[in-house]
C-alpha positions as CSV (number, residue, x, y, z in Angstrom):
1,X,86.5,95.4,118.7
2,X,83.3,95.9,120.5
3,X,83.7,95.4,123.7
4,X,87.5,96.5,125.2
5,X,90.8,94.6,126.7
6,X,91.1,95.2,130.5
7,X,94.7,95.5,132.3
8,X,94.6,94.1,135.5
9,X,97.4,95.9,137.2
10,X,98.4,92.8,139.6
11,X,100.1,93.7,142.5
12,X,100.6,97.8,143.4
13,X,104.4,97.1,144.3
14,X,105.5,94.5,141.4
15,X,106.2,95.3,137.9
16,X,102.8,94.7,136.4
17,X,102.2,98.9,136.1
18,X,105.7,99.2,134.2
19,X,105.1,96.2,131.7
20,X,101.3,97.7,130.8
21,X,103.0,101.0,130.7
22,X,105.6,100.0,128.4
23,X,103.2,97.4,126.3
24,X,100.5,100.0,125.6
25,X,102.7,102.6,124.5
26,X,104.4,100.7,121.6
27,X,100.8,99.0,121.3
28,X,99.7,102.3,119.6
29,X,97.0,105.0,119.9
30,X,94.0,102.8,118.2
31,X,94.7,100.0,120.6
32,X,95.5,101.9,123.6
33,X,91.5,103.5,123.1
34,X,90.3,100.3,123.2
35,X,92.1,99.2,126.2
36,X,91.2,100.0,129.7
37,X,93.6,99.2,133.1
38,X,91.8,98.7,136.2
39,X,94.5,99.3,139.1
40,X,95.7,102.3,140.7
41,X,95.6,106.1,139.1
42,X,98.9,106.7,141.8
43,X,101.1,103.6,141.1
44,X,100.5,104.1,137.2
45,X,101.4,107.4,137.0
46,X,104.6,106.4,138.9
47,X,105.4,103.5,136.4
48,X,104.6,106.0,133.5
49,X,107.4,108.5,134.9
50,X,109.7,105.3,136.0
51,X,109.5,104.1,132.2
52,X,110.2,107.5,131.1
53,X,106.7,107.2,129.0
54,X,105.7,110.4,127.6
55,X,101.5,109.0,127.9
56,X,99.0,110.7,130.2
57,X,97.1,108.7,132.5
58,X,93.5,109.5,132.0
59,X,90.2,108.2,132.8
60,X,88.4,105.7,130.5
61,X,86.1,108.1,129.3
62,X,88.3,110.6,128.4
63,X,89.3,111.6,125.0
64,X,92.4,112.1,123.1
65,X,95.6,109.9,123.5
66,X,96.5,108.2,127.0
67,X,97.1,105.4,129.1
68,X,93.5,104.7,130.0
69,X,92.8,103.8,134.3
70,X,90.1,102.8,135.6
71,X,91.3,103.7,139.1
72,X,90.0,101.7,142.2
73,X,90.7,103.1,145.3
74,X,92.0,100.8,148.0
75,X,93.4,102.4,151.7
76,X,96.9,101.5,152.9
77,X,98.8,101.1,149.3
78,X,102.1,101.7,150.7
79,X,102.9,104.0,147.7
80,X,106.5,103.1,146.9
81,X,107.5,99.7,144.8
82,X,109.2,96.5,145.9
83,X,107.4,95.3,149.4
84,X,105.2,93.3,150.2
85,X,101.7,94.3,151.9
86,X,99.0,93.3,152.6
87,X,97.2,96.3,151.0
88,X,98.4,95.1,148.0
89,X,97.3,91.6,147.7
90,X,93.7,93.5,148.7
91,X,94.2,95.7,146.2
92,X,95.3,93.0,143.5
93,X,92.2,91.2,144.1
94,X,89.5,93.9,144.0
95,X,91.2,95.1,140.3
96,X,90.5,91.4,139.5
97,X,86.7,91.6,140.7
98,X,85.7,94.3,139.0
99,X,87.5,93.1,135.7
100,X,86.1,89.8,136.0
101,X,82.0,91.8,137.0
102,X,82.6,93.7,133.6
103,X,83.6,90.7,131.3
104,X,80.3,89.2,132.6
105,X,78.0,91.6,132.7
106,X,79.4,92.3,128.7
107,X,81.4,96.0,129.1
108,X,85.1,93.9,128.5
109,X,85.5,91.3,126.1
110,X,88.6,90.0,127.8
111,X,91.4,90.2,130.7
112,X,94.8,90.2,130.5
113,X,96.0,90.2,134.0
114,X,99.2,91.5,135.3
115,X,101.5,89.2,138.4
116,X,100.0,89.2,141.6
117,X,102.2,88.0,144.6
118,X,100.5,85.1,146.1
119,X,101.4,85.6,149.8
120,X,100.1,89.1,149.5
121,X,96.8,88.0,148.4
122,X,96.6,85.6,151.1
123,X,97.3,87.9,153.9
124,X,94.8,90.1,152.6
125,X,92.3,87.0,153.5
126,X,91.9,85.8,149.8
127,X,92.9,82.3,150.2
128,X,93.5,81.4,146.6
129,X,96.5,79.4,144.6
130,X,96.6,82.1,141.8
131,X,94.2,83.9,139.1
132,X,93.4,80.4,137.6
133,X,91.1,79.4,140.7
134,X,90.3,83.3,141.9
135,X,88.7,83.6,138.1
136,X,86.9,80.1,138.7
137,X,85.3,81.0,142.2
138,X,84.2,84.6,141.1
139,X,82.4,83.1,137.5
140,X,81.0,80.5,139.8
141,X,83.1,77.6,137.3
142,X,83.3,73.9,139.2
143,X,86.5,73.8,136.8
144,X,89.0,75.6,135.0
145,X,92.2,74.7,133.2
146,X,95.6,76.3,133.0
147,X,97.1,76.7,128.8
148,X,100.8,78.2,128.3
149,X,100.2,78.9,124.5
150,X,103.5,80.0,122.0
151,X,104.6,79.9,119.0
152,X,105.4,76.4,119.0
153,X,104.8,74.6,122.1
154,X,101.1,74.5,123.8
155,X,100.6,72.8,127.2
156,X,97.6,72.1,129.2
157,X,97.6,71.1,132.3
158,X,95.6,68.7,133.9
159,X,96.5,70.1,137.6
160,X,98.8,72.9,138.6
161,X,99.4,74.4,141.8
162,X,99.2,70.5,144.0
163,X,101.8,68.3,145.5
164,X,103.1,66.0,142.7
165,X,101.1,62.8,144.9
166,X,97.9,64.5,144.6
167,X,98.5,65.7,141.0
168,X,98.4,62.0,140.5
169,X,95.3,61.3,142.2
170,X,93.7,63.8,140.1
171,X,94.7,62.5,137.0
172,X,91.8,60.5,136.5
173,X,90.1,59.2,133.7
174,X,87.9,61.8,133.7
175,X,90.0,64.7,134.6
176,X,92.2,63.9,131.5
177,X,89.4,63.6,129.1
178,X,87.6,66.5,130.2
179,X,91.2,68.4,129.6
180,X,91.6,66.8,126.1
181,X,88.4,68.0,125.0
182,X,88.5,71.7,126.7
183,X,92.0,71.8,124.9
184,X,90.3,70.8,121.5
185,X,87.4,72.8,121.5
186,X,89.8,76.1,122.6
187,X,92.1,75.4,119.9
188,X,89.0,74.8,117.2
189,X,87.7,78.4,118.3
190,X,91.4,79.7,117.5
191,X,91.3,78.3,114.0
192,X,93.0,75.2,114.2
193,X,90.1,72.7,112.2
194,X,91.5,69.3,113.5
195,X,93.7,70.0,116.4
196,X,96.7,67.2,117.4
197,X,96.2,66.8,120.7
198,X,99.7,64.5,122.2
199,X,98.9,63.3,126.1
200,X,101.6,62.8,128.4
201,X,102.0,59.6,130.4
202,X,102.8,60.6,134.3
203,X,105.1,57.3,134.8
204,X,108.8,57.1,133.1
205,X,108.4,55.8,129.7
206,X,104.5,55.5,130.7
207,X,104.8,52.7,133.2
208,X,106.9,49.7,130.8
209,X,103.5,48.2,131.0
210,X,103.2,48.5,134.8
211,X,107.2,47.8,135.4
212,X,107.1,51.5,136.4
213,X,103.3,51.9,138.1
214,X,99.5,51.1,136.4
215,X,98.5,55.1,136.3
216,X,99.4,55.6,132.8
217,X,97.2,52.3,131.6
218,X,94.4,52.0,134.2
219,X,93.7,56.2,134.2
220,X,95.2,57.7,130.8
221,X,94.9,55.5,128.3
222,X,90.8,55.1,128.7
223,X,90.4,59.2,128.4
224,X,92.2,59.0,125.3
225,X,90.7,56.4,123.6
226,X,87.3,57.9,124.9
227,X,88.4,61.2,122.7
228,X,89.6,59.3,119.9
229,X,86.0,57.5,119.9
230,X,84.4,61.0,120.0
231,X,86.6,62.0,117.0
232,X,89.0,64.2,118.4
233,X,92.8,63.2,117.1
234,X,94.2,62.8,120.0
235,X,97.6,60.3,120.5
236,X,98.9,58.5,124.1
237,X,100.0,58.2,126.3
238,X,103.2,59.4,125.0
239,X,106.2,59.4,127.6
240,X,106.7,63.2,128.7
241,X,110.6,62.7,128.0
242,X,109.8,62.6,124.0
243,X,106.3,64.0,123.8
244,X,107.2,68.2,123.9
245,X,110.1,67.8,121.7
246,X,108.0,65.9,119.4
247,X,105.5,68.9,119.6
248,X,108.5,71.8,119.6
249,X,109.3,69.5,116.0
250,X,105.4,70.4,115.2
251,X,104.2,67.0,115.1
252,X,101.2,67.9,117.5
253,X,99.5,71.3,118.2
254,X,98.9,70.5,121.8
255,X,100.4,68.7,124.7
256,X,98.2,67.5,127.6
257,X,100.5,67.5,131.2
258,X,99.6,65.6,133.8
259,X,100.8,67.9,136.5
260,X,102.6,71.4,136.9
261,X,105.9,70.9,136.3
262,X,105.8,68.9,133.6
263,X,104.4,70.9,131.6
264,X,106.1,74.1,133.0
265,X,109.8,73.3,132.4
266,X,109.5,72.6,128.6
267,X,107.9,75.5,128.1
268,X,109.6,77.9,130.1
269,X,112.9,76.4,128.7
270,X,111.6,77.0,125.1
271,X,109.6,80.6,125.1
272,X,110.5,81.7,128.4
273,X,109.6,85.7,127.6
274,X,106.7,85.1,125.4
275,X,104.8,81.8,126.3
276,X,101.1,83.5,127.7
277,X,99.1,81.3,130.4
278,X,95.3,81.4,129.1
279,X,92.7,80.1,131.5
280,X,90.1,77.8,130.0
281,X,87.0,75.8,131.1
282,X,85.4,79.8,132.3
283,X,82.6,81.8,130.8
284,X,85.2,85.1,130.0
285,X,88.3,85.2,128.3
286,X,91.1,85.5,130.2
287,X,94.9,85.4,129.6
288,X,98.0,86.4,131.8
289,X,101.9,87.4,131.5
290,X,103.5,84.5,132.6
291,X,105.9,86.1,135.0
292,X,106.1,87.1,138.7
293,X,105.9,90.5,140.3
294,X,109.8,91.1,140.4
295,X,110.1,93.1,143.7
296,X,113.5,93.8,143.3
297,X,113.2,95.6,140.2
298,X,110.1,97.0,140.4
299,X,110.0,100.8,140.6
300,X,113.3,100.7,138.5
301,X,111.7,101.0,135.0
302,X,113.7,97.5,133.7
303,X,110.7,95.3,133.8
304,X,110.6,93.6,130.5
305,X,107.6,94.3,128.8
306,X,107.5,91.5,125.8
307,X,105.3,89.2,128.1
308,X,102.9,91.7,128.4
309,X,102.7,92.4,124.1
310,X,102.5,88.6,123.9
311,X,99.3,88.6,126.2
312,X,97.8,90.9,124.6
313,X,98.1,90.0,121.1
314,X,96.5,86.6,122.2
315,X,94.1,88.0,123.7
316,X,93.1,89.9,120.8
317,X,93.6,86.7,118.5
318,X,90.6,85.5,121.2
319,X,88.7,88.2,120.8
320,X,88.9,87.6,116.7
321,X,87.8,84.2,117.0
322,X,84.7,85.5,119.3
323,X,83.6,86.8,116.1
């Protein structure tokens, strides 16, 4: 691995210091040297003693064994875990800058980031819906996608974080074909020679031929036989009631959602502790625990830390297929 993994610690007061604390030390001392977290020296150290984690924090630089920081220094951390600040959603964001500065600039090869608490982050004055469209305004994307990957179920979405009336508005023809084909070429770079791409219709049982609505035959059905004429195997509309359990069965590799929770419940019902949200469609590699910052038992040394081990074996499965 040329280039290393960066941590994102996520919010100073959530449990994103305990699940890297716990993650890198049963990740082992050849991985933990090639794996830097950008956060706070403080609120690590904290997490390490919380955890009962017998792992120095040390600088990046530093030899020997150790949890490796690189420590930015924000004002006004409140120092203790569980609240919500301001501070915090500043600090959450500047850990993401600089990450997302040394993927480009070639000194990381990819992020794993660590739960960030929305409504910190916006009182802070960084008006963003999450990491997905944070990561897209700091590359300078027009577009980026949202994939919950596991074992056996694989959503994209084709909008997230919208009311369910504009998620259909967006789900235009070219909004879903652009998604099949982001999906396809992600999975081909994984390994996967001809992925199985199923698309969800948005209507019940994908309109009854316009008994239900038009959306699912005047805006789905063209995007996917626009992919099927540019070779990619991709099947639909397929009504979302049948189409993950289809998938679950292993009949297709990937599921395209129409909106957020549609594609959210299946998988969250199915790999709720492993599934890892990837964000495709941006010139780094980027994936994420798929869990919030659990204020209430941050600090606490509880935080379950299989998330985090999921994250970052995919993103080292990424950083494989980078060659």
């Amino acid at each position: 691995m040329s280039a290393p993994i960066v941590i994102t610690m996520g919010d100073p007061s959530g449990v994103g210091a305990e699940v890297s604390v716990k993650a890198l030390a049963e990740s082992g001392e050849a991985f933990r040297k090639q794996t830097i977290v950008i956060g706070d020296r403080d609120t690590m150290e904290r997490a390490v003693a919380a955890c009962g984690v017998d792992l120095p924090v040390i600088a990046p630089e530093a030899s020997g064994d150790g949890l490796r920081v690189d420590h930015v220094e924000v004002g006004g951390l409140p120092g203790r875990f569980g609240v919500l600040d301001p501070a915090c959603g500043e600090a959450a964001f500047r850990y993401i800058d600089r990450a997302t500065t040394a993927c480009l600039e070639g000194r990381a090869g990819c992020i794993v980031t660590a739960p960030i608490n929305k409504e910190a982050l916006n009182s802070a004055g960084h008006h963003y819906d999450g990491h997905t469209g944070m990561l897209a305004h700091l590359t300078g994307s027009g577009s980026s996608w949202m994939l919950l990957a596991s074992d056996r179920l694989n959503v994209i979405h084709t909008s997230t974080h919208v009311s369910l009336k504009d998620a259909i508005g967006r789900a235009t023809t070219e909004r879903v074909l652009e998604t099949i084909r982001i999906g396809h070429a992600h999975f081909r770079r994984m390994g996967v020679e001809t992925p199985r791409i199923a698309v969800a219709g948005i209507n019940p049982h994908c309109g009854e031929n316009g008994l239900f609505g038009r959306e699912d035959d005047e805006q789905i059905a063209p995007a996917v036989e626009a992919a099927r004429a540019e070779g990619i195997d991709a099947a639909g509309p397929i009504s979302a009631d049948t189409v993950y359990h289809r998938a679950y069965q292993g009949a297709f590799d990937l599921v395209i959602a129409q909106y957020h929770d549609q594609g959210h419940i299946p998988i969250k019902l199915v790999a709720f502790d492993t599934a890892v949200n990837v964000s495709l469609g941006l010139p780094i590699r980027r994936c994420s625990v798929d869990h919030g910052t659990a204020f209430d038992i941050a600090g606490t040394g509880k935080a379950n830390h299989v998330n985090m081990l999921s994250a970052l074996s995919y993103a080292n499965r990424m950083m494989d297929a980078a060659g």
